[in-house]
C-alpha positions as CSV (number, residue, x, y, z in Angstrom):
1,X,16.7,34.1,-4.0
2,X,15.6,31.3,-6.6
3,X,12.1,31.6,-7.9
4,X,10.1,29.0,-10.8
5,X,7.6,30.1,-12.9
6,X,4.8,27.9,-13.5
7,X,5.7,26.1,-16.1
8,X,9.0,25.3,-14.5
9,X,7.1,23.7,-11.5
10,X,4.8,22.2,-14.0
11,X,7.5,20.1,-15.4
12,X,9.2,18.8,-12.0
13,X,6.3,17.9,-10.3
14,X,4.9,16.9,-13.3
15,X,1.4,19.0,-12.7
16,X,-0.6,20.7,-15.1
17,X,-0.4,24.5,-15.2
18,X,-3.8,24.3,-15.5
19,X,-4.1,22.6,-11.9
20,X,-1.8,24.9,-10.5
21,X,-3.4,27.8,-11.9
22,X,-6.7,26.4,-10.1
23,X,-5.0,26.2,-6.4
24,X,-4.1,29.9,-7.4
25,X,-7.8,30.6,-8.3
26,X,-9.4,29.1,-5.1
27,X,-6.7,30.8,-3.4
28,X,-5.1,27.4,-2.2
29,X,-1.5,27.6,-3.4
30,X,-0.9,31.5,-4.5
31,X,2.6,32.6,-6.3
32,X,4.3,35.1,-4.1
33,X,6.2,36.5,-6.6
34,X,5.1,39.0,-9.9
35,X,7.2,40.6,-11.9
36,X,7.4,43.3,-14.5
37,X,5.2,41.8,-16.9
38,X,3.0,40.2,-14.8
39,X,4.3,36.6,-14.3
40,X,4.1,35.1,-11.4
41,X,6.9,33.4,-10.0
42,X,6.9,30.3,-6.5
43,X,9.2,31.2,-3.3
44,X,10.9,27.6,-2.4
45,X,8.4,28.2,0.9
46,X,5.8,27.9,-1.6
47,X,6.9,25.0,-3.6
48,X,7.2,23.2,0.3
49,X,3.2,24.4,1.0
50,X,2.5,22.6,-2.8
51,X,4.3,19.2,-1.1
52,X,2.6,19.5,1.9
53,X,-0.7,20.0,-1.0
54,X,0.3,16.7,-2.9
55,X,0.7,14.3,0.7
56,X,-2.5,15.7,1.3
57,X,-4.3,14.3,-1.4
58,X,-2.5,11.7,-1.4
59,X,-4.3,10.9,2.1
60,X,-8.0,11.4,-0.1
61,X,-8.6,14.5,1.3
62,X,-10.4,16.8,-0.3
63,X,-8.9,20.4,-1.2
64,X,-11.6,22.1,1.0
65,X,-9.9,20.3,3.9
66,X,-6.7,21.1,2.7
67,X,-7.1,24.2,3.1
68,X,-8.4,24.1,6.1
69,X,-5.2,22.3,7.5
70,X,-2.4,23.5,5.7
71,X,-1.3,26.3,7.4
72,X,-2.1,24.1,10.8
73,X,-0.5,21.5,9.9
74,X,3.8,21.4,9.8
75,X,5.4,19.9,7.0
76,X,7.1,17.1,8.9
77,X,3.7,16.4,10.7
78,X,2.2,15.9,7.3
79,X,5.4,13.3,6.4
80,X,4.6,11.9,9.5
81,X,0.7,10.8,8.6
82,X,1.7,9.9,5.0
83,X,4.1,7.8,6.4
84,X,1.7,6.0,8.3
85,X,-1.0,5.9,5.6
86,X,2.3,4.3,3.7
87,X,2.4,1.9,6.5
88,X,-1.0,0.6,6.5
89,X,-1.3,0.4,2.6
90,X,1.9,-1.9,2.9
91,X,-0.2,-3.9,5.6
92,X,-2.8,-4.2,3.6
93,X,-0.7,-5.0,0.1
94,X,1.0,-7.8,2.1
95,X,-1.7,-9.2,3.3
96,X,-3.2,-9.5,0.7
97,X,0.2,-11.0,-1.3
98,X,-0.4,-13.5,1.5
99,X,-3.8,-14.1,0.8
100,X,-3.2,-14.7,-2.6
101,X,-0.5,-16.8,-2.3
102,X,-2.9,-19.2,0.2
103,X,-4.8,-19.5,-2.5
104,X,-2.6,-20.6,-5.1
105,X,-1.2,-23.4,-2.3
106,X,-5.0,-24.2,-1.8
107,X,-5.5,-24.8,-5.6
108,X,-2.4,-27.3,-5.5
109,X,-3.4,-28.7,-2.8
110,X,-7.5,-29.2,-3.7
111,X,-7.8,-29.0,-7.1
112,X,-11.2,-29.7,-6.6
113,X,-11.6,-26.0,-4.1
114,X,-15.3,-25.2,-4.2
115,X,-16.4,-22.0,-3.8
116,X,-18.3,-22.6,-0.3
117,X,-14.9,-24.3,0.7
118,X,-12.9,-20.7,-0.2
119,X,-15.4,-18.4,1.5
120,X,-14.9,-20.9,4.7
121,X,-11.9,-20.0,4.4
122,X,-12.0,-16.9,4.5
123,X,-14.2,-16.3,6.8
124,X,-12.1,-18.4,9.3
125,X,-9.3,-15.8,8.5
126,X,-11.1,-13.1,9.3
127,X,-13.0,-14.5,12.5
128,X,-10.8,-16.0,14.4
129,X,-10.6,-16.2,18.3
130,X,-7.6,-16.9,19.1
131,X,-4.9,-17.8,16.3
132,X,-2.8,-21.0,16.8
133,X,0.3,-19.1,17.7
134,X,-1.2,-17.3,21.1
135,X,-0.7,-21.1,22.1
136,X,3.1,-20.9,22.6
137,X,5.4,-19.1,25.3
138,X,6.9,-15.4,23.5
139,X,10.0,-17.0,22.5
140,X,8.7,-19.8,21.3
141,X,6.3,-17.7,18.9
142,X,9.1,-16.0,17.6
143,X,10.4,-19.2,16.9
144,X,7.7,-20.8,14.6
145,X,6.6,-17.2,13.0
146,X,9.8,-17.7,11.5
147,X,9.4,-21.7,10.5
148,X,5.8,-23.2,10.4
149,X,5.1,-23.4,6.6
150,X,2.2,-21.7,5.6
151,X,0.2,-21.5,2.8
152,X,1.2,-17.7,2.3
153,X,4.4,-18.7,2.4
154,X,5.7,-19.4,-1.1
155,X,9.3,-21.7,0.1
156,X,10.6,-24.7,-1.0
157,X,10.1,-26.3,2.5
158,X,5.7,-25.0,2.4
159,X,5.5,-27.1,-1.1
160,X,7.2,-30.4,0.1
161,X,4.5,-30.0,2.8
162,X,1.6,-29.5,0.5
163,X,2.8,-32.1,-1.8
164,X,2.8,-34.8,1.6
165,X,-0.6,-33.8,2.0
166,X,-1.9,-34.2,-1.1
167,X,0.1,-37.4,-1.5
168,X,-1.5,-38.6,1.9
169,X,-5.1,-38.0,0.7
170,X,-4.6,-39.8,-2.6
171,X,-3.8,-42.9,-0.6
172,X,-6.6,-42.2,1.6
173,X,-8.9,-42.3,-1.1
174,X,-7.1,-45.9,-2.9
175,X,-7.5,-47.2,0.8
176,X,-3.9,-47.8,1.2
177,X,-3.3,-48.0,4.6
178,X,-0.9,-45.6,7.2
179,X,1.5,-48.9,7.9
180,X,2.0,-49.8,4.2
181,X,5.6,-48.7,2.4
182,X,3.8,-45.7,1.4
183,X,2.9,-44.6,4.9
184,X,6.8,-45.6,6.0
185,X,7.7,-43.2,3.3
186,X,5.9,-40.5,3.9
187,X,6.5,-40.4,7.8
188,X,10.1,-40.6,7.1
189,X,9.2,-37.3,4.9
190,X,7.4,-36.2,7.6
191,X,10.0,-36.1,10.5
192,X,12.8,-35.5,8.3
193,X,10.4,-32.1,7.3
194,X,9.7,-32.1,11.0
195,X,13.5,-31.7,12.1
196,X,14.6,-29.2,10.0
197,X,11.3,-27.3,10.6
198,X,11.6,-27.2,14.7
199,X,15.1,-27.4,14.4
200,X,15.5,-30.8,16.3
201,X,13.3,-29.5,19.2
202,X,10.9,-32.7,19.9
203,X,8.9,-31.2,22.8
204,X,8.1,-28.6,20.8
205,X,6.9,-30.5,17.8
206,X,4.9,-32.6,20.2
207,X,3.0,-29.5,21.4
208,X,2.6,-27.9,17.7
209,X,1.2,-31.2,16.6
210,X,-1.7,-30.8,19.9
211,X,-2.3,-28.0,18.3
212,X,-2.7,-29.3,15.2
213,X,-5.4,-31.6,16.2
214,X,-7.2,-28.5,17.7
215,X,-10.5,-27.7,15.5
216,X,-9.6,-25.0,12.9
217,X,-12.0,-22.3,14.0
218,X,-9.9,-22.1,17.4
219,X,-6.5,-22.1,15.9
220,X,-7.4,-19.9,12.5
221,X,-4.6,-22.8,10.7
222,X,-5.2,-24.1,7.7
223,X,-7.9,-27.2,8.2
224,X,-7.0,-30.7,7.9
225,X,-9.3,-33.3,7.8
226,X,-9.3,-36.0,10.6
227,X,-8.5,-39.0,8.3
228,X,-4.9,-37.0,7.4
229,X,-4.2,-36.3,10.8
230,X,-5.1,-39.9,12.0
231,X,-3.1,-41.1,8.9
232,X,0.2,-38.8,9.9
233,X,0.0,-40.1,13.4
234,X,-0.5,-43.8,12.3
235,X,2.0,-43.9,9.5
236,X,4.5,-42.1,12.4
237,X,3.7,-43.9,15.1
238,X,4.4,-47.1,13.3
239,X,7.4,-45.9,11.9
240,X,8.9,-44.6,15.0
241,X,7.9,-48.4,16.5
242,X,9.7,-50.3,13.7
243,X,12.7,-48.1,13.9
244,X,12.8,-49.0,18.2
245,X,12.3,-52.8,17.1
246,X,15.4,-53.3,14.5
């Protein structure tokens, strides 16, 4: 039977001897094993109780309560909870890549961002109702999880979006109007974006863009002033008619 003294154990699990001869002390984690001289040796069923010792910590549990649990607890009930404490710091580390990411897109796309327009921001993530998704069937929520651009999204197709935008409030602000060449242009961006973002499905784009118009704090999307929308629908809606006429 294959024993390891401390300092063996010390080295793999790279702990000090010093910790280990405190669980020893407080009686947490005792070597089973002492030989001739006095050294104590760990049984491979104690090196499993020291794992189940490390999880446990790992979870910010004190050594008082490990104790308490150790010997109730078995060791692939303990994987079990550190894999969901994985699972939830993984939640939480993605959404706050995501969050992070929205912010960089916001910067891009206002470089202006004030601090009160930030903490509406997030605020409105964190209070929202009813997100703009619940407003689809299942399958077609599946669907646009997978395709509407957002701003925690960090794709090629997310930036040509925010670009359009940005481009749409700079003519906003020169006064150049939705039916100039420049509004042609950038509905032709538009639907062309449009396509390959629904796929070719026009119904579907049609109710997205209801939803759109929809007041931010219902939908929990990113808000867009009234002057873009009215702009986008303008600069489409004159498109689409010119296209019919020629």
């Amino acid at each position: 039977m294959k024993r390891w003294s401390i300092g063996e154990v010390s080295r793999q699990r790279n702990l000090s001897k010093r910790t280990l001869r405190y669980y020893d002390q407080i009686k947490l984690l005792t070597p089973s094993f002492k030989d001739e001289y006095g050294r104590r040796f760990y049984s491979e069923e104690d090196l499993f109780k020291l794992e189940k010792i490390i999880i446990l910590k790992s979870l910010s549990l004190s050594l008082e309560d490990i104790h308490h649990l150790l010997d109730k607890l078995s060791y692939k009930q303990i994987l079990i909870s550190h894999f969901n404490y994985l699972q939830e710091q993984l939640s939480k580390l993605q959404t706050s890549i995501a969050n992070t990411t929205s912010l960089i897109n916001m910067i891009d796309l206002k470089k202006d961002l004030s601090w009160e327009h930030i903490t509406e921001l997030v605020q409105l993530s964190q209070s929202k109702p009813k997100k703009w998704i619940d407003y689809f069937q299942d399958d077609e929520q599946f669907f646009l999880e997978q395709t509407i651009p957002s701003l925690s999204h960090n794709d090629e197709i997310t930036h040509q979006y925010i670009l359009l935008l940005k481009q749409i409030e700079y003519y906003i602000n020169q006064g150049i109007q939705a039916e100039s060449i420049q509004g042609i242009q950038i509905a032709k961006k538009l639907i062309e974006l449009s396509e390959v973002t629904f796929q070719g499905d026009d119904d579907l784009i049609d109710k997205f863009w209801e939803v759109r118009k929809l007041p931010a704090q219902e939908t929990g999307l990113f808000p867009i002033s009234k002057d873009v929308l009215e702009f986008v629908e303008r600069c489409i809606s004159y498109t689409t008619s010119e296209q019919l006429g020629n």
